[in-house]
Structures are given as structure tokens and as C-alpha cells.
C-alpha positions as CSV (number, residue, x, y, z in Angstrom):
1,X,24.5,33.7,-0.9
2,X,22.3,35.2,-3.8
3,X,20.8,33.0,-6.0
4,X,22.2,33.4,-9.7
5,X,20.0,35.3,-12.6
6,X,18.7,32.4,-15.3
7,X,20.3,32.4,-18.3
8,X,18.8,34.2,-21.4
9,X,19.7,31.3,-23.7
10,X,17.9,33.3,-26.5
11,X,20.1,36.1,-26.3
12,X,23.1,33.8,-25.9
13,X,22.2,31.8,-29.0
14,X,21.4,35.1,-30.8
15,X,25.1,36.7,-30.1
16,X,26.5,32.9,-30.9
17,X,25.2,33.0,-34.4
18,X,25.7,37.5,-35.4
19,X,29.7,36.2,-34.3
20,X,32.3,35.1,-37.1
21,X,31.8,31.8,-37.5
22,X,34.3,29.0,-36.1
23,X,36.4,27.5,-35.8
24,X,38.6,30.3,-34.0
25,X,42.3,29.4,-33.2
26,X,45.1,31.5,-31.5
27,X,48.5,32.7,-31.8
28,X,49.5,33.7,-28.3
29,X,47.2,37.2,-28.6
30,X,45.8,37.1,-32.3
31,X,42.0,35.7,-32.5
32,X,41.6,34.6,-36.0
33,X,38.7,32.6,-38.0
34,X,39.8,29.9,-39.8
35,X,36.9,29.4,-41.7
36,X,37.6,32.8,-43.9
37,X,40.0,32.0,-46.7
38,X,42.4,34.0,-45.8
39,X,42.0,33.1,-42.3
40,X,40.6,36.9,-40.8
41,X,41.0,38.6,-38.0
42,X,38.8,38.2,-35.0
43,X,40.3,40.2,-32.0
44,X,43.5,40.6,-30.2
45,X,44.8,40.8,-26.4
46,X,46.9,43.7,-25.7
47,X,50.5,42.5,-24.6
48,X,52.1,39.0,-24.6
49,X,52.3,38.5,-20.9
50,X,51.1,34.7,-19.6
51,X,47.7,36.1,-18.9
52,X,47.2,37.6,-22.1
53,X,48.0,34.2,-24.3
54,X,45.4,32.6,-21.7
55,X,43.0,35.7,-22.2
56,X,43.6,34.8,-26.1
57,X,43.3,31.3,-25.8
58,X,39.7,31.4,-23.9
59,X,38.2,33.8,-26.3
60,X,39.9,31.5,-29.0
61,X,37.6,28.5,-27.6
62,X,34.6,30.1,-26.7
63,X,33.3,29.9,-30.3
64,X,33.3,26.3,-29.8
65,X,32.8,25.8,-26.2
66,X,29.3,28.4,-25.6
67,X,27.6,26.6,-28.9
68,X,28.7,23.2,-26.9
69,X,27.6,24.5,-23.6
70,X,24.2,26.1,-24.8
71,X,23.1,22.7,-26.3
72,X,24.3,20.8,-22.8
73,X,22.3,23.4,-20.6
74,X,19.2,23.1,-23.1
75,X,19.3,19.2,-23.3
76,X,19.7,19.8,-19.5
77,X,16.5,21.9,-18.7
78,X,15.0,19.6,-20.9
79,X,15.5,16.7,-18.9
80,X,15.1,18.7,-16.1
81,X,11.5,19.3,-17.0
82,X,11.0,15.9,-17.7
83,X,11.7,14.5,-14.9
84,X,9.9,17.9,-12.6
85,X,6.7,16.1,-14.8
86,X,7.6,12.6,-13.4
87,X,8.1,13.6,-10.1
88,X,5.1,15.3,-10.4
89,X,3.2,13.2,-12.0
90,X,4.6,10.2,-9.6
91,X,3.3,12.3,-6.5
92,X,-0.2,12.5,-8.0
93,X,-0.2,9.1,-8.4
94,X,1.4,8.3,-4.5
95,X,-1.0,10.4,-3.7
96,X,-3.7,8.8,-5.3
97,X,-2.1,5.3,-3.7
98,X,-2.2,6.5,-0.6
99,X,-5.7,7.5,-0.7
100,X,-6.4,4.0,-1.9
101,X,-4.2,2.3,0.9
102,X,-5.9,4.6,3.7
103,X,-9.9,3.3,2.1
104,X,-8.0,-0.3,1.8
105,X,-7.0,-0.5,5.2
106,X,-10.2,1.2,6.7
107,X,-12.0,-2.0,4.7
108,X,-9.2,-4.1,6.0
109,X,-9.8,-2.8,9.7
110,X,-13.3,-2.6,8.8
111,X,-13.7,-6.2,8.3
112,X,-11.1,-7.5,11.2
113,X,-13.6,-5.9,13.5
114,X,-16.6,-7.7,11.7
115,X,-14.9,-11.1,12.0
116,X,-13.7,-10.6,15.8
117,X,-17.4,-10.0,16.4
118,X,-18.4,-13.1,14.4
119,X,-15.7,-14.9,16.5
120,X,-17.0,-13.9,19.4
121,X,-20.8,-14.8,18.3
122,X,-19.0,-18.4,16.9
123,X,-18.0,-18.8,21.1
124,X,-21.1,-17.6,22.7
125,X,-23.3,-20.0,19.9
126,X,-20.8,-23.1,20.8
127,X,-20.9,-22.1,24.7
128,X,-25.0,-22.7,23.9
129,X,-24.7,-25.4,21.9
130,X,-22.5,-26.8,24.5
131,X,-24.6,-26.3,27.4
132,X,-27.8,-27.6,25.1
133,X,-25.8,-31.0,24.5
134,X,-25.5,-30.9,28.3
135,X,-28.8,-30.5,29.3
136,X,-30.5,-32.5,26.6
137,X,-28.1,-35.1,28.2
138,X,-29.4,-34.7,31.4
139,X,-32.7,-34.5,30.0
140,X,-32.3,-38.1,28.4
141,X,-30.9,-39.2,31.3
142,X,-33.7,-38.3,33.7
143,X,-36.4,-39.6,30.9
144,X,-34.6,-42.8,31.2
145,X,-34.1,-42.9,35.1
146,X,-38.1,-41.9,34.9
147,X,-39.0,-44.5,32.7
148,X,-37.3,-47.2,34.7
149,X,-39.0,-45.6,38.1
150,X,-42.6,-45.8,35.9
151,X,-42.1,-49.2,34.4
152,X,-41.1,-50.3,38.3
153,X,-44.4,-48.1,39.3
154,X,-46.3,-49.8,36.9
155,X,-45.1,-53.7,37.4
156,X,-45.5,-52.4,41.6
157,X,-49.1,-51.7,40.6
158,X,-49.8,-54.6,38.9
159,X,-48.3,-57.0,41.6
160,X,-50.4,-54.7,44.2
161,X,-53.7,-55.3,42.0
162,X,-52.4,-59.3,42.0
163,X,-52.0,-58.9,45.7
164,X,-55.1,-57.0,46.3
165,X,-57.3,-59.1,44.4
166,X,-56.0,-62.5,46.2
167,X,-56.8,-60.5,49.8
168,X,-60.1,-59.1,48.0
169,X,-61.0,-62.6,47.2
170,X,-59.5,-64.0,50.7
171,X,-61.6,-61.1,52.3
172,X,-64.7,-62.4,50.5
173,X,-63.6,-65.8,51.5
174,X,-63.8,-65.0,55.3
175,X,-67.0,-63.5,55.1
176,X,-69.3,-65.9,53.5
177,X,-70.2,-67.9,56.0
178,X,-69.5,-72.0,56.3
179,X,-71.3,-74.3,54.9
């Protein structure tokens, strides 16, 4: 199916308004003006058949009806263009938003990425800390197990200097001669 030629609504509007004025009435095939005083002649359908009254009847109304229907198609293409410029305007700015939602969720994935890594730092640090605590416990515990060995060391020294001085001076004893 073709599409159908626009309408000139210039040259419509310029035909409307060279025609005898309205309004225009009908007497089954007469066309008359009633604004002319007497009422004058506008056309007139040949015969007085059913389709000639209608004939007469439709030209009769069209003086009121294309002046009706020129201002509903131009209020139309009016708001037609207005809302063409929303719709266009309103994809500029989805576009826009989009743009904005694709950087937005690059920083969003962006910084999901940096705080998985930092997560994973957060475990290996604690798994560290963890196994310092560990081995500074073991460490303590050894420095006191050590101590305890040294301070037995030490008082086993100092009862084997006791010890060895008595046999030292027993030794000395046995030598010297008898008197």
C-alpha cells in the first residue's frame, strides 16, 4: 500500500477562505449561504435521487467541517512535533544516561575488584599476624622453658662450686700431712 501525499494545508486554507462564507445549509440539492441576506446561491446537485440529497448535504457541511478539520490536523502536527522534540530530546538524554551508567558501573566494577583484592590482602595480613601470635607464643614459651633450664643451670653450678669447694678443701685436707 502507497503511502498518502501530505496535505498542502496552505492551499486548503487558501481555497477555505476565496469560498462564500458559512454557514451553508441544504434543501435536498440546493447549496445556499446563509450568511448573504437573501440567503444566495452556492451550488446545486443534479437530480433528487438519495445520493444526490447526500451529495448536497456533504458539500452543505464542508464549509464547516474542512475549517474544523484543518485546525484539528494543524493542532495535530503541532503536537506531533512536540512530542517528535521530546522523544528526541528524551533519547539524547537516555543516551547521555546510559553513557553515565556504563562509566558508573565501570567505577562500580572498578572498585569491587579493588576491595576483593584488599580482602584478599586483609586474609593473607591476618594469616601473618596469626602465625606471628603463634610463633611469638612459642617463642615466649621456649624463653621461659630456657630460663627455668638456666636458673636450674645456674643454682646446679653454684651447688657444684659448694660441692667442689668442700672436696677442694677435703682434698687439701688429705694432703697436708698429720700433725
Amino acid at each position: 500500500m502507497s503511502q498518502p501525499q501530505p496535505l498542502d494545508l496552505d492551499a486548503i486554507q487558501t481555497r477555505l477562505d476565496a469560498a462564500t462564507e458559512g454557514p451553508w445549509t441544504t434543501d435536498d440539492s440546493e447549496i445556499v449561504a446563509e450568511v448573504i441576506a437573501p440567503a444566495s446561491w452556492v451550488a446545486r446537485t443534479d437530480g433528487d435521487g438519495e445520493a444526490d440529497r447526500a451529495n448536497a448535504e456533504f458539500i452543505a457541511h464542508a464549509r464547516q467541517d474542512v475549517p474544523a478539520l484543518l485546525a484539528r490536523v494543524r493542532q495535530l502536527e503541532a503536537e506531533n512535533e512536540r512530542l517528535r522534540t521530546a522523544w528526541h530530546s528524551a533519547r539524547r538524554r537516555a543516551s547521555t544516561a546510559r553513557e553515565h551508567l556504563d562509566i558508573t558501573e565501570h567505577g562500580r566494577d572498578r572498585a569491587i575488584e579493588a576491595a576483593e583484592q584488599l580482602q584478599a590482602e586483609l586474609t593473607t595480613e591476618r594469616a601473618v599476624a596469626l602465625s606471628n601470635q603463634q610463633a611469638a607464643r612459642f617463642l615466649a614459651e621456649d624463653v621461659q622453658r630456657l630460663t627455668a633450664e638456666l636458673a636450674e643451670a645456674h643454682a646446679a653450678t653454684k651447688t657444684n662450686r659448694e660441692v667442689g669447694r668442700v672436696l677442694l678443701t677435703e682434698l687439701a685436707a688429705h694432703r697436708q700431712p698429720a700433725t
